[in-house]
Backbone bond lengths (Angstrom), bond angles and torsions (degrees), N, CA, C in turn:
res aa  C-N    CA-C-N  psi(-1)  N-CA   C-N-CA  omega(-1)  CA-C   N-CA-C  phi
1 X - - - 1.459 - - 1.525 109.12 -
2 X 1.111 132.58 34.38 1.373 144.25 158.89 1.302 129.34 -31.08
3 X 0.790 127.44 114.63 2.023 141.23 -175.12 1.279 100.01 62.23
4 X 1.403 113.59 38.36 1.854 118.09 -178.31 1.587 79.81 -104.68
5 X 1.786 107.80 127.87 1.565 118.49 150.48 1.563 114.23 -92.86
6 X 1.140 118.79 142.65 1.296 133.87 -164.37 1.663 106.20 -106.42
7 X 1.450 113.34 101.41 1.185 106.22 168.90 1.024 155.90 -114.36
8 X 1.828 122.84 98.37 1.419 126.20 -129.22 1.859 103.75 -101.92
9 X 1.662 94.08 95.19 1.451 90.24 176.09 1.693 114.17 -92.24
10 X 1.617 116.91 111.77 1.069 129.88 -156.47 1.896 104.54 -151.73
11 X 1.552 113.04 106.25 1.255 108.29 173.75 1.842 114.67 -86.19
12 X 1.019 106.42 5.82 1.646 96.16 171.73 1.893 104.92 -111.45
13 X 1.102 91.67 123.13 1.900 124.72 176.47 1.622 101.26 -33.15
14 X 1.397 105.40 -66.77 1.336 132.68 -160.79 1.841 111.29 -67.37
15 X 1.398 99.39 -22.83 0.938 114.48 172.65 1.875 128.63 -87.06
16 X 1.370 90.44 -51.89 1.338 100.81 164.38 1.501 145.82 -37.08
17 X 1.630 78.94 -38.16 1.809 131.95 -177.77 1.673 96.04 -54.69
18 X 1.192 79.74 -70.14 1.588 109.22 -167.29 1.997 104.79 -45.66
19 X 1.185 102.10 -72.35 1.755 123.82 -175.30 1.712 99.53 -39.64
20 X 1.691 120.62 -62.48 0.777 127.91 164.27 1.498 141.86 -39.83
21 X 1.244 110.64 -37.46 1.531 117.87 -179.50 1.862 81.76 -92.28
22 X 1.346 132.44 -73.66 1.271 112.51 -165.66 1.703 131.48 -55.15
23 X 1.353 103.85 -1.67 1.389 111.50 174.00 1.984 112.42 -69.76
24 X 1.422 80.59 -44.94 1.820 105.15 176.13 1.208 116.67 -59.02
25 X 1.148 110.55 -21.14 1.540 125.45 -165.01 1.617 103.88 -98.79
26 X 1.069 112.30 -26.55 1.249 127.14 171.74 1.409 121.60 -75.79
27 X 1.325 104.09 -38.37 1.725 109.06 154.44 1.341 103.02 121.43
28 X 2.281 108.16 7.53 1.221 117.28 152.10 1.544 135.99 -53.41
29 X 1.862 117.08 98.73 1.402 102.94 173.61 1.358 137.75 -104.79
30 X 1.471 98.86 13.88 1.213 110.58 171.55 2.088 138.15 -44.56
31 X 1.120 130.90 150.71 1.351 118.39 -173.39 1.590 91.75 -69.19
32 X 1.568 101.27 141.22 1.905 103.88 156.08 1.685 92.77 -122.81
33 X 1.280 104.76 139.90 0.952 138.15 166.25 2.154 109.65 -86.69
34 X 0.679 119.77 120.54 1.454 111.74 162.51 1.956 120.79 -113.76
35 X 1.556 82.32 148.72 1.973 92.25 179.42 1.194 76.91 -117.54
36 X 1.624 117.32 142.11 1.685 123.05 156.72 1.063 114.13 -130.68
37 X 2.080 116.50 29.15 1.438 114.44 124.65 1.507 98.81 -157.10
38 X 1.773 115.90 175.72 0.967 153.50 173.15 2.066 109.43 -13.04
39 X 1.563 105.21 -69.25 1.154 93.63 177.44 1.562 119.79 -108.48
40 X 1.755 120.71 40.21 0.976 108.46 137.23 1.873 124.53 -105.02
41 X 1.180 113.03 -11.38 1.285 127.30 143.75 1.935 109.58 -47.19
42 X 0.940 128.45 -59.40 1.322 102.13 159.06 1.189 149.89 -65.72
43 X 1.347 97.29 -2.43 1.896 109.84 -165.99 1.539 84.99 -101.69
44 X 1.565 134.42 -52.35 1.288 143.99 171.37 2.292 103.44 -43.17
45 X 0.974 110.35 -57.13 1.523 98.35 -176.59 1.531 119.69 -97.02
46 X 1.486 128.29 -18.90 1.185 117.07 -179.04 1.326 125.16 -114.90
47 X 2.220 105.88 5.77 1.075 109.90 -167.95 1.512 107.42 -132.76
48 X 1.860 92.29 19.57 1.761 79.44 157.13 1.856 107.00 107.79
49 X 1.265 111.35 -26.90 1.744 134.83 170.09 1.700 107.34 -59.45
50 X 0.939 119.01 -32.38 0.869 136.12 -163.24 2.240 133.81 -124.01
51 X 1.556 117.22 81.81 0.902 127.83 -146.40 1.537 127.49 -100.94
52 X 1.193 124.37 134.24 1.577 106.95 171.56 1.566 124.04 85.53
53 X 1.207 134.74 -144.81 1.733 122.81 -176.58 1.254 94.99 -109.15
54 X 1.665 97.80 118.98 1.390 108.12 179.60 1.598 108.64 -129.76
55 X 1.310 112.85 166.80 1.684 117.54 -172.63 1.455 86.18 -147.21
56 X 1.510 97.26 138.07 1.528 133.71 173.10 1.117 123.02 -112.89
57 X 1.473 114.33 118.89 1.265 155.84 -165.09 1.873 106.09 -113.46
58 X 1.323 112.22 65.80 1.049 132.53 -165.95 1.587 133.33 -111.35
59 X 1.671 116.33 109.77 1.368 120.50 -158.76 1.442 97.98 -99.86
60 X 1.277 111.15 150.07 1.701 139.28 -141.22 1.656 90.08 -92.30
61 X 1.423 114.84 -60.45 1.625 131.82 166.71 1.741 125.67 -63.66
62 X 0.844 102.32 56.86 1.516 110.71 155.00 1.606 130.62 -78.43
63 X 1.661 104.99 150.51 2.075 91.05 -163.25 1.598 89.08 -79.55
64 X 1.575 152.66 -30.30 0.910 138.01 177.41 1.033 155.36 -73.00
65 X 1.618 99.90 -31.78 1.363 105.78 168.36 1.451 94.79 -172.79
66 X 1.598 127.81 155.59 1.226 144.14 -170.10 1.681 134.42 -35.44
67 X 1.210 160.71 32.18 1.132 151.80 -87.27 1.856 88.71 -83.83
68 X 1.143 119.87 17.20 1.717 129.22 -178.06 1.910 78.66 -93.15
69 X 0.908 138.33 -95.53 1.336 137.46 174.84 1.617 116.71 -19.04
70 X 0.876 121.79 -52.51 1.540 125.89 174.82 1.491 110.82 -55.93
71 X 1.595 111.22 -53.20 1.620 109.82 169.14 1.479 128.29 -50.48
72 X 1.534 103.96 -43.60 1.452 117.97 -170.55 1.517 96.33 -74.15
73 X 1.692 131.97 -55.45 1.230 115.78 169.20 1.607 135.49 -43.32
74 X 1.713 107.53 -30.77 1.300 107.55 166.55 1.314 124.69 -72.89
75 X 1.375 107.57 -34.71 1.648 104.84 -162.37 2.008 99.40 -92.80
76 X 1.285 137.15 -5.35 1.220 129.02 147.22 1.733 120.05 -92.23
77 X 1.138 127.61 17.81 1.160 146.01 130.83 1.372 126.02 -7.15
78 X 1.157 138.94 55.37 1.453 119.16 177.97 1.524 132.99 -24.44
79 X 1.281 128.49 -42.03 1.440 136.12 -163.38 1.928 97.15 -106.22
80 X 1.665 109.44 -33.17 1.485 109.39 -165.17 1.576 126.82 -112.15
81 X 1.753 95.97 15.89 1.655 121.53 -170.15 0.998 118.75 -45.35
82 X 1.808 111.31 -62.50 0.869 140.09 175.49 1.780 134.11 -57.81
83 X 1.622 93.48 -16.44 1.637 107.34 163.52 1.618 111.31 -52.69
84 X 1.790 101.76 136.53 1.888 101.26 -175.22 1.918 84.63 -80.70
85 X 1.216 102.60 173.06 1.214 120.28 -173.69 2.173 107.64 -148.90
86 X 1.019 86.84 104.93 1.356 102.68 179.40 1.401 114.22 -85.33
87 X 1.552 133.34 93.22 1.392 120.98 -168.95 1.526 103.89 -104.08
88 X 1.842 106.42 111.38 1.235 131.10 172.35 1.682 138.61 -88.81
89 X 1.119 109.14 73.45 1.367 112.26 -153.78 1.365 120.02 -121.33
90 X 1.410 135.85 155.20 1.199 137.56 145.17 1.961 128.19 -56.63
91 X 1.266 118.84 -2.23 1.184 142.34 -173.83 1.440 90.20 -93.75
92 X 1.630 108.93 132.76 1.612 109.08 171.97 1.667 112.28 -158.00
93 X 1.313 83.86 36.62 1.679 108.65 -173.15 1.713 92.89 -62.78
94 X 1.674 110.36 161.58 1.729 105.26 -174.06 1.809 83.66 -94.69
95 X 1.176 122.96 -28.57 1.496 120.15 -164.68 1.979 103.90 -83.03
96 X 1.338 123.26 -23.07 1.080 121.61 166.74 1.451 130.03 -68.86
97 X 1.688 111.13 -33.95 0.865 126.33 -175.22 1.601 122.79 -88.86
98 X 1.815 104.44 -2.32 1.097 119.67 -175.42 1.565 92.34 -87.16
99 X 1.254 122.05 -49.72 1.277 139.29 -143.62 1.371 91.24 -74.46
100 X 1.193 118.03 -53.63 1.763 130.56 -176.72 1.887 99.29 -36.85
101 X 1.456 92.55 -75.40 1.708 102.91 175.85 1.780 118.60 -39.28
102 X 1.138 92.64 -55.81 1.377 90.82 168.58 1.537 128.18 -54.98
103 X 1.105 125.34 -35.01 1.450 154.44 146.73 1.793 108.77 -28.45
104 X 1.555 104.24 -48.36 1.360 87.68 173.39 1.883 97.17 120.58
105 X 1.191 100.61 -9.76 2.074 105.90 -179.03 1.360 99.58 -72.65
106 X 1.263 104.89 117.48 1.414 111.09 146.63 2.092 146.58 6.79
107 X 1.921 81.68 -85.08 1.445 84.46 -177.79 1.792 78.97 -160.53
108 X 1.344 87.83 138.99 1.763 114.06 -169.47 1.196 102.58 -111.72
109 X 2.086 130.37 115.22 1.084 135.30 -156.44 1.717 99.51 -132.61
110 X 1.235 121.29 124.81 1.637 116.27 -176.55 1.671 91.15 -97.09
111 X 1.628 106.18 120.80 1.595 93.23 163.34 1.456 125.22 -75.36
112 X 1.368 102.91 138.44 1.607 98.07 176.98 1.596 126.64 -52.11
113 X 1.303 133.15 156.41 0.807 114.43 173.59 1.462 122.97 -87.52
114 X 1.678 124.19 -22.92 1.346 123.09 138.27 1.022 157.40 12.75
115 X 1.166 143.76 0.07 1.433 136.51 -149.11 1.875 131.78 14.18
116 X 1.674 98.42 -54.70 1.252 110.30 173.01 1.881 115.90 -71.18
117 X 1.170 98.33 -56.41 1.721 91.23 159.42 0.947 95.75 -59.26
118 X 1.417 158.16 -128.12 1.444 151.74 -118.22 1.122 107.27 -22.92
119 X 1.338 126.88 -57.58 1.269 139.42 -174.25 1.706 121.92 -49.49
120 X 1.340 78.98 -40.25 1.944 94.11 -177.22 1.339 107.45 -93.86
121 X 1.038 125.13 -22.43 1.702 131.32 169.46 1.792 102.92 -54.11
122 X 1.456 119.06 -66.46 1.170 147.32 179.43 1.696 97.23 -48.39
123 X 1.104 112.29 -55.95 1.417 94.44 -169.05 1.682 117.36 -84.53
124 X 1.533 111.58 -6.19 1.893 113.12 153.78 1.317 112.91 -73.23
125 X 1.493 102.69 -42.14 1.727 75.20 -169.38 1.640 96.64 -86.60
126 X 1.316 139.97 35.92 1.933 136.26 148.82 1.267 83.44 -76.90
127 X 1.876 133.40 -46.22 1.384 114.48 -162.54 0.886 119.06 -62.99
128 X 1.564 129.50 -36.78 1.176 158.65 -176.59 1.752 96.56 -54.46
129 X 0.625 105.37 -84.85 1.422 118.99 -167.67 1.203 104.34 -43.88
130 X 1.393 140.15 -14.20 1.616 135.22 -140.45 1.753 92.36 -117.85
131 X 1.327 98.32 -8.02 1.676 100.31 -176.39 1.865 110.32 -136.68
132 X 1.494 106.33 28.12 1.133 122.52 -170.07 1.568 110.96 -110.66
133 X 1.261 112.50 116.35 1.779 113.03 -172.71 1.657 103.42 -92.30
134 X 1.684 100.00 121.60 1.061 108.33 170.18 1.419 140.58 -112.15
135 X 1.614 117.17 133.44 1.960 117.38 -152.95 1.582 95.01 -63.26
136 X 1.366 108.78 152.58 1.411 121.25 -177.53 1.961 99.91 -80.51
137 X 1.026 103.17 166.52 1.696 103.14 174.50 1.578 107.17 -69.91
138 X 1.359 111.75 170.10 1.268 115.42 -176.79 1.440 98.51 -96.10
């Protein structure tokens, strides 16, 4: 996953914390970039902050605005369609998760509420990711 920026839009700290150190742990060394809300996640992907082949690591609950909106803006995107979209959330509704897919995300991940699952969730999908080919921007 080479010159892939990782972009972890996530408004909880504790969380971020978390994704981040277990990505590393995973043997992910890629740059992450983080949004820890709504419209700097937009200023980061549609305004130019944000460069090159990137993958989104993207939570559904944001205090500003919907991360259901953020997906749908990325994935009809002309230039940023083709970005994978990892939707990481505490949301594990069957009708949310339909909607997500439909949306165009990738792979839809409920974080545990756990710590230790969380932890171990986070560090498959670094595996995941470490053997995952990603489309260049348009």
């Amino acid at each position: 996953m080479n010159a892939v920026t990782i972009i972890l839009i996530e408004d909880d700290d504790g969380h971020a914390r978390l994704v981040e150190k277990n990505l590393r742990r995973a043997g992910v060394s890629n740059p992450i970039t983080r949004c820890a809300d709504g419209e700097s996640a937009v200023q980061c992907l549609f305004g130019g902050g944000c460069a090159g082949q990137l993958l989104v690591l993207l939570d559904l609950n944001l205090p500003d605005m919907s991360g259901i909106d953020i997906l749908q803006r990325l994935k009809t995107d002309s230039k940023l369609g083709r970005t994978p979209v990892v939707v990481l959330t505490t949301a594990d509704d069957k009708i949310e998760v339909q909607r997500c897919y439909d949306l165009g995300c990738n792979v839809y991940i409920t974080k545990p509420v756990d710590y230790e699952h969380f932890a171990n969730a986070v560090q498959q999908l670094g595996l995941f990711l470490s053997v995952v080919q990603i489309p260049e921007t348009a």
